[in-house]
C-alpha positions as CSV (number, residue, x, y, z in Angstrom):
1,X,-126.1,171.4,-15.8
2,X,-123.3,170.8,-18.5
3,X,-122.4,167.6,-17.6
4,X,-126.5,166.5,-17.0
5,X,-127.0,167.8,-20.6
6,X,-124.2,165.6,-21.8
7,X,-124.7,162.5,-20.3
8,X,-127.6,161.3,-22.7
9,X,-125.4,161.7,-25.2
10,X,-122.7,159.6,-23.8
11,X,-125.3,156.6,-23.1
12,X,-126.8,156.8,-26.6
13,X,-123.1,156.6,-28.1
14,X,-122.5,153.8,-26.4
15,X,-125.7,152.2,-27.8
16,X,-125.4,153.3,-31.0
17,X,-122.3,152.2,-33.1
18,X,-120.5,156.1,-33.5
19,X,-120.6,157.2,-37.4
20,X,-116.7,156.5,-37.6
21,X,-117.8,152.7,-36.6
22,X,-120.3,153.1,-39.2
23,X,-117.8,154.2,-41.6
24,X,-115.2,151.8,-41.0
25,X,-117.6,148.7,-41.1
26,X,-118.7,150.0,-44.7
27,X,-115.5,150.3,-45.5
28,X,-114.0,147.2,-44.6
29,X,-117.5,145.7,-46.3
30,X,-116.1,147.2,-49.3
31,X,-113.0,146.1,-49.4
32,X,-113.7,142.5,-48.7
33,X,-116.2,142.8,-51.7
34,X,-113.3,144.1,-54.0
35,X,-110.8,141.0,-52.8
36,X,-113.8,139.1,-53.8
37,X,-114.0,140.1,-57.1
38,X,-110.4,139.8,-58.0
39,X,-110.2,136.4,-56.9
């Protein structure tokens, strides 16, 4: 039953952009928005 409990889980992550992915976008965004204003 483990692995039957899991597997939505697994199907919705690789839907869904993972909160690191998340993170890392914003980041970058951020970035990118900071080398903008310095230029």
């Amino acid at each position: 039953f483990g692995a039957y409990d899991l597997s939505p889980v697994i199907v919705l992550e690789k839907i869904l952009p993972t909160r690191y992915e998340i993170i890392a976008k914003s980041e970058i965004y951020y970035d990118v928005k900071e080398v903008i204003k310095r230029t």
